[in-house]
NUNU-361180 format. One record per atom (N, C-alpha, C, CB): y, z, x. Coordinates in steps of 0.05 Angstrom, whole numbers, padded with zeros to 5 digits, always signed. Last residue first. Glycine has a CB too. Example, Ala and Ser with C-alpha at 12.3 -4.5 7.8 and 13.67 -1.06 7.14 Angstrom:
BEGIN
-00045+00142+00257
-00021+00143+00273
+00001+00157+00258
-00012+00114+00282
-00114+00156+00264
-00090+00156+00246
-00066+00156+00264
-00089+00181+00226
***
This chain:
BEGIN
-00229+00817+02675
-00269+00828+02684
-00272+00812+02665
-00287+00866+02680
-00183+00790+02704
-00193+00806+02675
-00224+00797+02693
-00184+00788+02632
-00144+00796+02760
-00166+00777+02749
-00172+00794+02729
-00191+00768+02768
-00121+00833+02788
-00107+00819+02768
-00123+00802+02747
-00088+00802+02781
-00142+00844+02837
-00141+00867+02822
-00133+00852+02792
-00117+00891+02836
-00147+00786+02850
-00174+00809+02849
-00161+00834+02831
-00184+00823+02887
-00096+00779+02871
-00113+00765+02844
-00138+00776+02831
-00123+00738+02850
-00084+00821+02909
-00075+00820+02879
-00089+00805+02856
-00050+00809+02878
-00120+00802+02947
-00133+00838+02934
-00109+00834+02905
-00122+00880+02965
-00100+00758+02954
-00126+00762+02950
-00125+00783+02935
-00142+00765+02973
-00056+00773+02981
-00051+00750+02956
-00073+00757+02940
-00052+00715+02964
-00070+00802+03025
-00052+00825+02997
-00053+00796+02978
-00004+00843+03006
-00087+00760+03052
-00114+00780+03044
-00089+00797+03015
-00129+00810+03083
-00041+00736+03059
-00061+00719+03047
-00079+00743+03033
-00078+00698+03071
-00009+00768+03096
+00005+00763+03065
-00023+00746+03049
+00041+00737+03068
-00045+00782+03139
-00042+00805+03114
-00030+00797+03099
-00032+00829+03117
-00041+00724+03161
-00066+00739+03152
-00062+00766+03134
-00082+00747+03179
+00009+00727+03178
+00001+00707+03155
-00020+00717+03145
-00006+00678+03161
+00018+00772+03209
+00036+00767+03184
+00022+00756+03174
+00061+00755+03184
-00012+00751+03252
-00024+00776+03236
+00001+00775+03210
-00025+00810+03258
+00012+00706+03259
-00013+00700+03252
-00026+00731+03240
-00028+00685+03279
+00056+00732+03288
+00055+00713+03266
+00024+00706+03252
+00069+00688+03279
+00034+00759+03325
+00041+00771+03308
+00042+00750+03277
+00065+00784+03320
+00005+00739+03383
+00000+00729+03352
+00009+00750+03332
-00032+00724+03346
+00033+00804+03411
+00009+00775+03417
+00009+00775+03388
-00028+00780+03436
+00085+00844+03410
+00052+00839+03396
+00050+00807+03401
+00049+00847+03355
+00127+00850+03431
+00114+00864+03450
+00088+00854+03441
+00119+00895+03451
+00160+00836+03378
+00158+00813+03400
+00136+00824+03423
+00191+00805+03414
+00168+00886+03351
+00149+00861+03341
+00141+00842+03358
+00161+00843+03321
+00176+00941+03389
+00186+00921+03382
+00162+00898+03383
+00212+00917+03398
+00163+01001+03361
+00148+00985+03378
+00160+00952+03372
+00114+00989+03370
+00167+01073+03377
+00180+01046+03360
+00163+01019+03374
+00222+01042+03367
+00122+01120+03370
+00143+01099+03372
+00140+01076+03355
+00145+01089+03399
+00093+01194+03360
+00103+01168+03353
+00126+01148+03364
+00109+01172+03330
+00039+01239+03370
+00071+01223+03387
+00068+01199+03360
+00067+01203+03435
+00008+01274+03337
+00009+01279+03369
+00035+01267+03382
-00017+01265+03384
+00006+01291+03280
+00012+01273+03292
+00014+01281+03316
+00030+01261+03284
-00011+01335+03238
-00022+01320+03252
-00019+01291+03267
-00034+01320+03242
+00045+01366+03237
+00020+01367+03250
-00002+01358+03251
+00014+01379+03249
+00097+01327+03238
+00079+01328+03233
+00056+01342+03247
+00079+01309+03229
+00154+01312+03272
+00146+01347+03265
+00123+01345+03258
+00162+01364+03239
+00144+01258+03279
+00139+01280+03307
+00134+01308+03298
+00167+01283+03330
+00173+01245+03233
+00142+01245+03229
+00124+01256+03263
+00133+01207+03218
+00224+01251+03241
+00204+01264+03219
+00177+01262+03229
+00206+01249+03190
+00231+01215+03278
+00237+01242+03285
+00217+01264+03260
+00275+01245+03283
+00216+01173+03259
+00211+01176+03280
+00210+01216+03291
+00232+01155+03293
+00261+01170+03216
+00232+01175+03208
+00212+01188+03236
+00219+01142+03197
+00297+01174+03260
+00301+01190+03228
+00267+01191+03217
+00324+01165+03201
+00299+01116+03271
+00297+01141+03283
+00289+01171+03273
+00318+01143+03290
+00312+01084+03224
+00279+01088+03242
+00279+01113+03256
+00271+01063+03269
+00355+01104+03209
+00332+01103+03187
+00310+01109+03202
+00328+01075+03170
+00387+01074+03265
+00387+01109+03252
+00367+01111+03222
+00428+01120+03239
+00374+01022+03247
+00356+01039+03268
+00363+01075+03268
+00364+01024+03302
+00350+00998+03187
+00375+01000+03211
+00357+01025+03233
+00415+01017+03192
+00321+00963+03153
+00322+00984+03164
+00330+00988+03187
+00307+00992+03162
+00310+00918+03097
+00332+00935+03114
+00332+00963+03124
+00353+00935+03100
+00234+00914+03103
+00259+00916+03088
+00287+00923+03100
+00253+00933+03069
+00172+00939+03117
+00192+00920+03110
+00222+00919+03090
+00176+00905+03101
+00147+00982+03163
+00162+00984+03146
+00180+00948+03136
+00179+01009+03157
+00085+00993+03184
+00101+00976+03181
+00122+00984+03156
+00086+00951+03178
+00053+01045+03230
+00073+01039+03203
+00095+01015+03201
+00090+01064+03199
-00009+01044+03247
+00021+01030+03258
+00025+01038+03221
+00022+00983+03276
-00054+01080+03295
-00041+01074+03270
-00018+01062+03267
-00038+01093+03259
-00060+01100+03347
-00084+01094+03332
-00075+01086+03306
-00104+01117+03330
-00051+01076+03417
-00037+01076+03387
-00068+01074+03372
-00011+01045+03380
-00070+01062+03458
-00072+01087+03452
-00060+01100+03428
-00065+01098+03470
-00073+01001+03460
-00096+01017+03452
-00096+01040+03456
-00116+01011+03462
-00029+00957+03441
-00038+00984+03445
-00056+00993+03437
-00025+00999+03439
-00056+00908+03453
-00040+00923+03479
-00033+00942+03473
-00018+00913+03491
-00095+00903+03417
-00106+00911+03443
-00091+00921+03457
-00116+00894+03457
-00081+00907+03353
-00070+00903+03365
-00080+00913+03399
-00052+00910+03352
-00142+00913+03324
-00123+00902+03310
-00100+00889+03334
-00110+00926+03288
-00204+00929+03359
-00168+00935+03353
-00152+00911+03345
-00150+00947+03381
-00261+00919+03330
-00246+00919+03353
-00216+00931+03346
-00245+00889+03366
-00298+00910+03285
-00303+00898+03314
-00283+00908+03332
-00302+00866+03314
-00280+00949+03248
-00304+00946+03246
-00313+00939+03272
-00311+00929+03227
-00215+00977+03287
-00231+00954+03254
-00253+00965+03264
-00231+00909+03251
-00158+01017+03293
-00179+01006+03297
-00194+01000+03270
-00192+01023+03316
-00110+01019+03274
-00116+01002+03295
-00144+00992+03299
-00109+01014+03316
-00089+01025+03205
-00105+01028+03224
-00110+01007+03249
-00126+01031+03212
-00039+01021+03173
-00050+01008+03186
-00068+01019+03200
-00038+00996+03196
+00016+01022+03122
+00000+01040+03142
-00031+01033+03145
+00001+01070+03133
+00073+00994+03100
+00051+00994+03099
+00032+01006+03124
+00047+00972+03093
+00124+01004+03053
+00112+01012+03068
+00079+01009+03071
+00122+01032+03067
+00181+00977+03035
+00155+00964+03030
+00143+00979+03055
+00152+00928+03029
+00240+00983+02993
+00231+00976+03021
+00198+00983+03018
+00249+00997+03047
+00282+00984+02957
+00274+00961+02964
+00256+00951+02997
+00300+00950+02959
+00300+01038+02942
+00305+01029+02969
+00299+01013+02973
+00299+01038+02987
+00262+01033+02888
+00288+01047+02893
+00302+01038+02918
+00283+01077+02895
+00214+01018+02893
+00241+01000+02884
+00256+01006+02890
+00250+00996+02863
+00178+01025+02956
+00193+01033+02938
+00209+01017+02923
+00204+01049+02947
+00107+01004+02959
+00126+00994+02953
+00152+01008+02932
+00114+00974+02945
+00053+01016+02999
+00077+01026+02980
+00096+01014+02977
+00088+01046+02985
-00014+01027+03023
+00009+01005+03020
+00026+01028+02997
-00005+00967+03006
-00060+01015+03073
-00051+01034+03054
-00024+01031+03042
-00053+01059+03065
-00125+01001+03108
-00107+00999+03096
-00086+01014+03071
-00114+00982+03093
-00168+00992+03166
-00164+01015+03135
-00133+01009+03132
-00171+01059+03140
-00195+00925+03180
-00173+00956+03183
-00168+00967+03153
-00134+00947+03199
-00240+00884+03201
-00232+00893+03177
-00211+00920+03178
-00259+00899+03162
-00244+00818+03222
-00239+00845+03224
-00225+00858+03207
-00230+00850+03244
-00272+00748+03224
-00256+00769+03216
-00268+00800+03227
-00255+00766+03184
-00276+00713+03288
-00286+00724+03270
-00263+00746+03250
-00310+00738+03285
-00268+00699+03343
-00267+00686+03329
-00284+00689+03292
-00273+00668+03348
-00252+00730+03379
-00281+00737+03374
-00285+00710+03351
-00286+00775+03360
-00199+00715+03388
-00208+00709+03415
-00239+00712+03406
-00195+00730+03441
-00175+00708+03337
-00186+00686+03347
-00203+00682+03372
-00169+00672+03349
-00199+00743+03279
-00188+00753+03304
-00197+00728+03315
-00199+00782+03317
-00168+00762+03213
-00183+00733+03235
-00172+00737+03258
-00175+00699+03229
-00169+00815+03171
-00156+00793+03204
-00170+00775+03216
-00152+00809+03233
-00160+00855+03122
-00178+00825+03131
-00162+00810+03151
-00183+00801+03105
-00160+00912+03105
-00140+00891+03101
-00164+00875+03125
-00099+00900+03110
-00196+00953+03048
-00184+00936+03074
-00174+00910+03084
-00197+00936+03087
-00157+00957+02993
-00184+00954+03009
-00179+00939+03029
-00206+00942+02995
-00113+01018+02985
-00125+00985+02985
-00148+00974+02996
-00109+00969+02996
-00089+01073+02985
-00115+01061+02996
-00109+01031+02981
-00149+01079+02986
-00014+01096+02973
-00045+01082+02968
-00069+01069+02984
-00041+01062+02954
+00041+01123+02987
+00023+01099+02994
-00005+01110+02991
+00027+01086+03023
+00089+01149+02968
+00062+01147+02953
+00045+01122+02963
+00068+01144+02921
+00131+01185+03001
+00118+01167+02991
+00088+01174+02986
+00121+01145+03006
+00156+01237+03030
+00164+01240+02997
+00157+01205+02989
+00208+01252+02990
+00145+01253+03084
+00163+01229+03071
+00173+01226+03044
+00150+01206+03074
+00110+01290+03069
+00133+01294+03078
+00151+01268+03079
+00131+01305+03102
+00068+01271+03032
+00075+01284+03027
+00104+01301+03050
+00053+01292+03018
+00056+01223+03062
+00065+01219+03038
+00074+01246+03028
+00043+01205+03022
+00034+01251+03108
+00055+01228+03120
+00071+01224+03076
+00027+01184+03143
-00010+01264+03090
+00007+01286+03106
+00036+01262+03111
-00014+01299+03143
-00041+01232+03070
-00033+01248+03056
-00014+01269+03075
-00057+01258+03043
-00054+01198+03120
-00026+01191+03108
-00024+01218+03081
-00026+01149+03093
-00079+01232+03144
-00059+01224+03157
-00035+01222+03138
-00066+01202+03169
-00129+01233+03117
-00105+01259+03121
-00076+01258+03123
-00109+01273+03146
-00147+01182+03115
-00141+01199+03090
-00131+01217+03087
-00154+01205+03080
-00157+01174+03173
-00129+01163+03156
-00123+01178+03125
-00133+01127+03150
-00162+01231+03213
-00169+01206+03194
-00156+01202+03185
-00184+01203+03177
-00126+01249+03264
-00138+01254+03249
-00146+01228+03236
-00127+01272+03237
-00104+01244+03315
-00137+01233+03315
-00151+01246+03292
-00156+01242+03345
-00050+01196+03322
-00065+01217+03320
-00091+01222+03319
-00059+01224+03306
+00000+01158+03332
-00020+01169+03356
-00023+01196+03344
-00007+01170+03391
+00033+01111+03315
+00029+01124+03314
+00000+01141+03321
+00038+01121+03301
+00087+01061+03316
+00061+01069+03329
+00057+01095+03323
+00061+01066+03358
+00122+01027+03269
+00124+01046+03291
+00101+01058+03284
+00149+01064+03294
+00167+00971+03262
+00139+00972+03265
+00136+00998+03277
+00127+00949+03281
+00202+00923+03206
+00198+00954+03230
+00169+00957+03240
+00205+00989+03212
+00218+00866+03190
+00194+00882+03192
+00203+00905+03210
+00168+00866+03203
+00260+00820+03191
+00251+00834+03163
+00225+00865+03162
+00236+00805+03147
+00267+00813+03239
+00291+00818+03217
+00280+00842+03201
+00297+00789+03193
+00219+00796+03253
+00238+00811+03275
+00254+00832+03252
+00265+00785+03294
+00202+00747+03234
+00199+00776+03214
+00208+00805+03231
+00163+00781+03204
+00201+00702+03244
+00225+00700+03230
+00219+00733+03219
+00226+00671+03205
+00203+00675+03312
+00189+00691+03288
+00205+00697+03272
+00176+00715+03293
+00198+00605+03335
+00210+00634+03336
+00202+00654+03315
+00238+00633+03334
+00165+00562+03379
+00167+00580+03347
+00179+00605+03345
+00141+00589+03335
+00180+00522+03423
+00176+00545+03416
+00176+00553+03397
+00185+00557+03422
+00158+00464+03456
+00175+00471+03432
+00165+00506+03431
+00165+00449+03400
+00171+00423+03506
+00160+00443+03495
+00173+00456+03475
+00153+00457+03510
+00154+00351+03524
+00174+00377+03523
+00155+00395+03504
+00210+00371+03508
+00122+00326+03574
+00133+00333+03553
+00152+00352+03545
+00120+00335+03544
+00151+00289+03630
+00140+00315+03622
+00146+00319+03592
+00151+00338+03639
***
């Protein structure tokens, strides 16, 4: 019998992930989420997924921040694309906040708790990375498409 090898993920560490369930638009959302968090995340152009089971890309509203100060990297996600949901096993999650960077779990909570006062937020969780099908492959696909939208923004006209 052969043997079997497993891949382990290396962004457990490095990534937070928490769900968020509202039914406003994202242009509210996160203006409501940036102005009580006290961040400045930005529109970007949508972020680009190769979905394998349609075997096609999919496109999600995208919105990015990078604090120096805290050395931490916020990015806000839409679930739903052009073709389908980003992530299927939650499909009552309509938004994910990835946070990258050292973040202990009194931080997560803390935000968790902040962003429940929100009025336009209905619920938020935590959502451990390992609960997501092909996460690794959604890592690789949003570090390639942000490689993209930098050389694009970076390229001289």
């Amino acid at each position: 019998m052969p043997k079997k090898y497993r891949l382990e993920s290396q962004y457990d560490s490095d990534f937070t992930l928490i769900g968020i369930i509202s039914h406003q638009r994202d242009y509210r959302l996160i203006w409501s989420i940036n102005n009580q968090l006290q961040l400045n995340m930005i529109k970007m152009d949508d972020l680009k997924i190769f979905q394998d089971k349609k075997n096609e890309n999919n496109f999600f509203s995208f919105y990015y921040y990078d604090d120096i100060n805290t050395f931490k990297t916020y990015f806000f996600i839409s679930n739903s694309g052009q073709k389908g949901l980003l992530f299927p096993e939650y499909k009552q999650t309509n938004f994910f906040l990835f946070i990258k960077g050292n973040v202990n779990p009194a931080y997560r909570n803390e935000i968790i708790k902040q962003l429940n006062k929100n009025n336009y937020i209905l619920n938020t969780h935590h959502i451990p990375l390992s609960s997501i099908k092909n996460v690794d492959n959604f890592f690789s696909d949003m570090e390639l498409d942000m490689m993209e939208m930098n050389k694009k923004n970076n390229s001289p006209n």
